[in-house]
C-alpha positions in Angstrom: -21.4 -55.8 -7.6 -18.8 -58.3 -8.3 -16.2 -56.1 -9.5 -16.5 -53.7 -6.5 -16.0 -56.6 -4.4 -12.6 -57.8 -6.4 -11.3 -53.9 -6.1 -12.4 -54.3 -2.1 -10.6 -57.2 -1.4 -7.6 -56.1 -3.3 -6.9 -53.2 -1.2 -7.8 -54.9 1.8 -5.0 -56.8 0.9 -2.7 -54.4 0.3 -3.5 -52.9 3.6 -2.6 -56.0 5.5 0.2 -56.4 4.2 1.2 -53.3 4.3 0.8 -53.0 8.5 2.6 -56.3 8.6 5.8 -55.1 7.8 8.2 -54.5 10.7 10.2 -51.6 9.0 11.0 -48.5 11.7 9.4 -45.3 10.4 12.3 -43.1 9.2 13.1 -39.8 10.6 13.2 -38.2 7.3 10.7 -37.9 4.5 10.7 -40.8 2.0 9.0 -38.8 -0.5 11.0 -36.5 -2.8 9.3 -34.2 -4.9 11.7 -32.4 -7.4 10.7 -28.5 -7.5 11.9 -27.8 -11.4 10.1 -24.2 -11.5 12.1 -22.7 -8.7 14.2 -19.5 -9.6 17.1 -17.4 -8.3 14.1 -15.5 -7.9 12.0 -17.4 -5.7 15.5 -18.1 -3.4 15.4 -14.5 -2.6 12.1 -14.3 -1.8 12.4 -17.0 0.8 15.7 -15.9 1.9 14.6 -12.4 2.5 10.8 -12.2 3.3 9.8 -16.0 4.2 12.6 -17.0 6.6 12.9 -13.9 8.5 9.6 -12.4 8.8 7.2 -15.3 7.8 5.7 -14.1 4.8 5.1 -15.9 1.7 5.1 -14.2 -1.4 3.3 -15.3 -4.6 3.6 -13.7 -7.7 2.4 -16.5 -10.1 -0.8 -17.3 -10.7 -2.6 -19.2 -8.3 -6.5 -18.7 -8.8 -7.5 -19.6 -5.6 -5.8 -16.3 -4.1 -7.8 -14.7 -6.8 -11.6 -13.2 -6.9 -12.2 -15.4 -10.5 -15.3 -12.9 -11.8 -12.2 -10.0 -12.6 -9.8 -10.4 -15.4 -6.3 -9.7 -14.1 -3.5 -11.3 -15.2 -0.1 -12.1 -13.4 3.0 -9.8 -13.4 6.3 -9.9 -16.0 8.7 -11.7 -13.5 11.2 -8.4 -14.4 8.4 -6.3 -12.6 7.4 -8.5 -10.0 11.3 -8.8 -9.1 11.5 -5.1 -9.1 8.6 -4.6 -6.9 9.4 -7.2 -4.4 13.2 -5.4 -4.0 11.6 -2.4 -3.6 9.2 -3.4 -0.6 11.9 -4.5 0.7 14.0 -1.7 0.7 11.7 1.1 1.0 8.8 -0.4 3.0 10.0 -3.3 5.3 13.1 -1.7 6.8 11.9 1.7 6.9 9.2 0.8 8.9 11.4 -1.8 11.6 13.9 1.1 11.4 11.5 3.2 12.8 8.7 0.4 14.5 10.9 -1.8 15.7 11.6 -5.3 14.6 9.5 -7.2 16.9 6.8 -4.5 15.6 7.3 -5.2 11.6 7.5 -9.1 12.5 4.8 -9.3 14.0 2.0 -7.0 12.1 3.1 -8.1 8.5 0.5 -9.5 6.5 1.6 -13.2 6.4 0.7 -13.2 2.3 1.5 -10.9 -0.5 0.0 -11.8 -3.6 0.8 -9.8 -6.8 -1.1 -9.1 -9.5 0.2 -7.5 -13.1 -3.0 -5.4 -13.7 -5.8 -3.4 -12.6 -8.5 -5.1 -11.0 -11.4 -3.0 -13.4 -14.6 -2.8 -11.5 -18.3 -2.3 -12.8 -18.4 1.6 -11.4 -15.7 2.5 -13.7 -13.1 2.4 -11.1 -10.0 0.6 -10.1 -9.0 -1.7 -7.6 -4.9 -1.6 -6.6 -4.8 -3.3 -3.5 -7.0 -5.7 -0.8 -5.9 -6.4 2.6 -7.5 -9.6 4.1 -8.0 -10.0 8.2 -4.9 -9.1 8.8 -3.1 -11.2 6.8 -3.3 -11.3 3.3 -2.7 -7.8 0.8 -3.2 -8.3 -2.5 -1.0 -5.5 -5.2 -2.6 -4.8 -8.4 -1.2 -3.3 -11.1 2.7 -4.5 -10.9 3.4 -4.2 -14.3 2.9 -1.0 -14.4 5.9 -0.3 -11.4 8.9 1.9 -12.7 11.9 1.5 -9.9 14.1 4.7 -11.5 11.1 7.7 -10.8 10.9 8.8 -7.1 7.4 9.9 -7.5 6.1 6.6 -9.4 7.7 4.2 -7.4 6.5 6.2 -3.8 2.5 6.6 -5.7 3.3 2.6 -6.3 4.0 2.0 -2.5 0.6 4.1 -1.5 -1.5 1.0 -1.9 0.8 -0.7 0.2 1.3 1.8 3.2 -2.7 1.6 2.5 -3.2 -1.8 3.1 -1.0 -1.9 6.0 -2.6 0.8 7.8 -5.8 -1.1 7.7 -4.4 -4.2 9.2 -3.5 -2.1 12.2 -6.4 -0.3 12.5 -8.4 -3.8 12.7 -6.1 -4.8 15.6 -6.5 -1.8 17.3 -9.1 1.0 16.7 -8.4 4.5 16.1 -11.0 7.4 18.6 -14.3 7.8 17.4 -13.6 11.3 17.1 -11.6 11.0 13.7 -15.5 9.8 12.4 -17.4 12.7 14.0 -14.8 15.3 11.9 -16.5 14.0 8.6 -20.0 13.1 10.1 -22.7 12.9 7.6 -20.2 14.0 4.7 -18.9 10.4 3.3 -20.4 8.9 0.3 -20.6 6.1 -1.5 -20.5 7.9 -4.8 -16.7 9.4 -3.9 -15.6 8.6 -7.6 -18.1 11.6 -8.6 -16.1 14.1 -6.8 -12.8 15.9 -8.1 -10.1 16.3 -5.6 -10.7 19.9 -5.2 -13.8 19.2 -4.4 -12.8 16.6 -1.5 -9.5 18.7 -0.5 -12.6 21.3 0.4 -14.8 18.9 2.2 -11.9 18.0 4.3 -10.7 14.7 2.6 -7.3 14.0 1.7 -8.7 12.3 -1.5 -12.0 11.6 -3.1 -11.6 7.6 -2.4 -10.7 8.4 1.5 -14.9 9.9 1.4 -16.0 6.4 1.4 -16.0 5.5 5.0 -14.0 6.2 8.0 -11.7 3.6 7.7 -10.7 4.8 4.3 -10.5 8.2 5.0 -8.0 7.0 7.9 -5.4 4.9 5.8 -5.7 7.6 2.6 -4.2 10.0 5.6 -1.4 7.2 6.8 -1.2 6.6 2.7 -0.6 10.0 1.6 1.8 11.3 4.1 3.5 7.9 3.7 4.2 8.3 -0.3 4.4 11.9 -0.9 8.0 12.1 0.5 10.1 14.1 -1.7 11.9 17.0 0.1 10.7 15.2 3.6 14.6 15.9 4.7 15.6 19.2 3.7 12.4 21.2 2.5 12.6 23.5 -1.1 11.8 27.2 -2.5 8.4 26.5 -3.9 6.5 29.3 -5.6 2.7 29.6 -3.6 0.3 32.0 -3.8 -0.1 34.4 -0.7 -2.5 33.7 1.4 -4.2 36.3 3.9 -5.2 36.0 7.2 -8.3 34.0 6.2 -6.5 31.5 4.3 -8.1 32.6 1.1 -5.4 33.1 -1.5 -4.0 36.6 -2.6 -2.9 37.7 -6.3 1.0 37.9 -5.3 3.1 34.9 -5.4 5.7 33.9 -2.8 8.3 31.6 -2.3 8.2 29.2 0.8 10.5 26.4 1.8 7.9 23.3 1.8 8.5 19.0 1.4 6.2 18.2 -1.4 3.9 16.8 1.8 3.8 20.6 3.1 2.9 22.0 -0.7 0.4 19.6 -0.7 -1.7 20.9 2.6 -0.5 24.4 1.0 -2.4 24.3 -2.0 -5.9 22.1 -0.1 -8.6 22.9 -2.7 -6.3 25.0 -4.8 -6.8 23.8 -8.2 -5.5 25.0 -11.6 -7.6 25.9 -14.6 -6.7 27.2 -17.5 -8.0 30.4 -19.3 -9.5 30.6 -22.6 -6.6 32.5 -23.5 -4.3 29.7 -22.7 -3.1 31.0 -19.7 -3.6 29.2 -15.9 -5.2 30.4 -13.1 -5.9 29.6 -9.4 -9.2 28.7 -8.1 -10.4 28.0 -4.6 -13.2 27.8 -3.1 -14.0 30.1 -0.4 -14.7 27.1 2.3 -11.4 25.4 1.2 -9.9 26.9 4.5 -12.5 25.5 6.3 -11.6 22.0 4.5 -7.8 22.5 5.4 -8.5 22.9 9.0 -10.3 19.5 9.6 -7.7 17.9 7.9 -4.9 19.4 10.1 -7.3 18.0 12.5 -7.1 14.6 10.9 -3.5 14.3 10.3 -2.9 15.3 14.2 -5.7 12.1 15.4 -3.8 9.8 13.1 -0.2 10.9 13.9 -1.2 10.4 17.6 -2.3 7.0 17.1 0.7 5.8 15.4 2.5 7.3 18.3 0.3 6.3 21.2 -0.4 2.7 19.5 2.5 1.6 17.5 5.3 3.7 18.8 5.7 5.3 15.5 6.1 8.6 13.9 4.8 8.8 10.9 6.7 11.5 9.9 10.4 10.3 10.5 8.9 7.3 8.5 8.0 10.0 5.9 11.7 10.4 6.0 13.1 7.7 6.3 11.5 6.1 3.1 12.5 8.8 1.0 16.4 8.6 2.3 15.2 4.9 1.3 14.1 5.6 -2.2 16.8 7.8 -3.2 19.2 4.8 -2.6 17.6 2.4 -4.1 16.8 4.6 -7.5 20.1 5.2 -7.3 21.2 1.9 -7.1 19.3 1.2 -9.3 20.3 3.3 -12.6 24.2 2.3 -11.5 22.8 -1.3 -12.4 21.0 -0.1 -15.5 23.7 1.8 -16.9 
């Protein structure tokens, strides 16, 4: 008791003399704390994402911005730097290019955390990105980011378009009517299903028969990062289709973006023979499948448009006009 007294008094003491003194508060901070672990790096960031659209970006490892029961690590700064240029340049203007400024500045998540690797979960499945109300995503799986192939860096940006989509869908909901097209068919066992098997039940991918709200941003996702040929469509070999949309034995050329092959071949999958050779299989309802997806795809475009003032596909555009530049830039600076 009698040394809690002494350290008492002491600061007591301190404290009176301490609002004794006369001294003006100064306009400016008196502390100074030296920050020795910022980089070139970290300027950028701050310069190009912080000061302009208020958003702060963390790519070392803070574990309170991290669910602690996964093992992840944090990205190689070379990836993390890539990655972060790229968003830039392929996700953030293309969509103020198209959305408006005031529209990008004010529906960006205010936090983007990045993560090297997978976040592995106990259903044997992966985890590449979390948005949080609105304004936190989370990207998994940096590490693995390749900024000179068109179709890895646009499959890198689908968690991201992904993430996005859900923060505007929280802020403003999309019809009921999207639900009723799927009613009774989504599942929380998606990972058991191929996507032939989805493509035929009228899902875009397996993961997008989870819920609604999945099924919705794997739509904005897909059409958002499957962008090659958007511009100026190319001869791809299809198979015939009759009437019925069941496919024929002849094979015919069609002009197509690699978005339009993809609704071309809906629950078309290739298997190969015993003899080595491939064949086409597709199931007879995969028709039926395509037709509630056109039916998707026209609620969701219409809700970019109606909501946001967007069209999704001269984004679709946009970001591959985006992409081409940067890889191209890109492989000048590698070479």
């Amino acid at each position: 008791m009698k040394t809690l007294y002494k350290i008492t008094l002491i600061a007591l003491t301190f404290t009176l003399i301490t609002c004794n003194n006369n001294d003006e508060i100064r306009d400016e901070s008196v502390i100074y704390v030296e920050d020795t672990h910022k980089s070139d790096f970290d300027q950028w960031l701050y310069d190009t994402f912080t000061k302009p659209y208020n958003i702060e970006v963390k790519w070392k490892w803070d574990d309170s911005e991290i669910d602690n029961s996964f093992h992840v690590t944090p990205p190689r700064k070379e990836k993390a730097e890539q990655f972060m240029k790229a968003l830039y340049k392929i996700w953030i203007k293309p969509y103020e290019e198209v959305g408006g400024e005031k529209f990008i500045k004010t529906y960006v998540p205010k936090l983007i955390y990045l993560v090297g690797t997978p976040q592995y979960n106990e259903d044997g499945t992966k985890t590449l990105g979390l948005a949080e109300g609105g304004r936190k995503i989370t990207i998994f799986d940096v590490d693995s980011f390749d900024n000179l192939d068109l179709d890895k860096m646009t499959s890198s940006f689908h968690t991201m378009h992904h993430e996005f989509s859900h923060i505007l869908h929280q802020k403003v909901a999309f019809s009921p009517d999207y639900r009723a097209l799927s009613k009774g068919r989504y599942t929380g066992a998606w990972y058991n299903f191929s996507e032939q098997q989805a493509n035929t039940l009228g899902f875009i991918s397996p993961y997008s028969m989870l819920n609604e709200y999945e099924d919705f941003v794997e739509v904005v996702a897909t059409i958002l990062s499957t962008v090659q040929n958007s511009n100026n469509p190319v001869d791809k070999n299809v198979p015939e289709k009759d009437q019925y949309g069941i496919i024929t034995g002849e094979i015919v050329t069609k002009k197509l973006s690699d978005f339009q092959l993809k609704l071309y071949m809906f629950g078309i999958s290739t298997q190969q023979k015993s003899d080595g050779s491939l064949k086409l299989v597709q199931d007879q309802a995969a028709p039926i499948g395509l037709d509630i997806m056109l039916k998707k795809i026209n609620i969701v475009n219409n809700y970019y448009k109606d909501v946001w003032d967007i069209d999704l596909f001269k984004l679709q555009g946009k970001i591959e006009e985006a992409t081409n530049e940067l890889i191209l830039e890109n492989s000048k600076n590698k070479d």
